[in-house]
N, C-alpha and C positions, 0 to 999 in steps of 0.2 A: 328339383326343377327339371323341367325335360328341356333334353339336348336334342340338337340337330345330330345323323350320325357321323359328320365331322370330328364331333368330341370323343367318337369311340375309333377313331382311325390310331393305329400302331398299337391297338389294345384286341385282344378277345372279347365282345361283351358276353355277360353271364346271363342264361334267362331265369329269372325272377320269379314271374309269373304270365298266365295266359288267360285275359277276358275276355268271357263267352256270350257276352253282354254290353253291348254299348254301355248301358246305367251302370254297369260292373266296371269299364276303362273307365269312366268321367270320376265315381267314387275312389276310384284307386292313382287317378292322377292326382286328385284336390288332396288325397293324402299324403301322397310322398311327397308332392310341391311344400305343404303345409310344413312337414318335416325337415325339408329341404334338404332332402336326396337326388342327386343328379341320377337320371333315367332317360332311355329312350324308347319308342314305343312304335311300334309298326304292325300291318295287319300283314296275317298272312294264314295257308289254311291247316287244318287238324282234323284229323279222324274222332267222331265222337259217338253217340250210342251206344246202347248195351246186345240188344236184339238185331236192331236192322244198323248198324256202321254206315254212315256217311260223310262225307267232305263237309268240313263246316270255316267260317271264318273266324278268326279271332282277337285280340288284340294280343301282341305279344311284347308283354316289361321288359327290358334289360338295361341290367350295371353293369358297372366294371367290378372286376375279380374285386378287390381290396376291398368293396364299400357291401361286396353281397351279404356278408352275415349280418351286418348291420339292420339291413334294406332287409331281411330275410324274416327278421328277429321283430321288425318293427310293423310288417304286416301279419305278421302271424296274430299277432300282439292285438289286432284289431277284426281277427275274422277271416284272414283270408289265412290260403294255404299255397305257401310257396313251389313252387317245381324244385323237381330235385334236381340234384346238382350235378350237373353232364360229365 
């Protein structure tokens, strides 16, 4: 379920993953909601390109430590590919 980031105060969150796609955040909320894995999710920007590298915006997952392999394990599980682990 997405948290406010209140919920991740006294904690490090973990990043998850990073949506380079509106239709990619909406798909990857309805899923971890559905699962009901607590996440929080904010935009913010990334380098992206192979040739020409530009600033891009995007949405960016995060958990808390304890619940990342989980949350890691269960999107992979469906197509996506989690970021590695910082």
């Amino acid at each position: 379920m997405r948290q406010e980031s209140t919920f991740f105060e006294g904690a490090e969150a973990s990043l998850l993953y990073i949506a380079k796609s509106l239709r990619d955040a909406k798909d990857l909320e309805d899923l971890l909601t559905a699962e009901g894995l607590d996440y929080g999710v904010e935009t913010d920007e990334y380098e992206g390109g192979v040739v020409f590298r530009r600033t891009r915006v995007g949405a960016f997952f995060y958990v808390l430590p304890e619940t990342r392999s989980r949350a890691a394990a269960f999107i992979k599980s469906k197509g996506y590919t989690p970021s590695k682990v910082e």
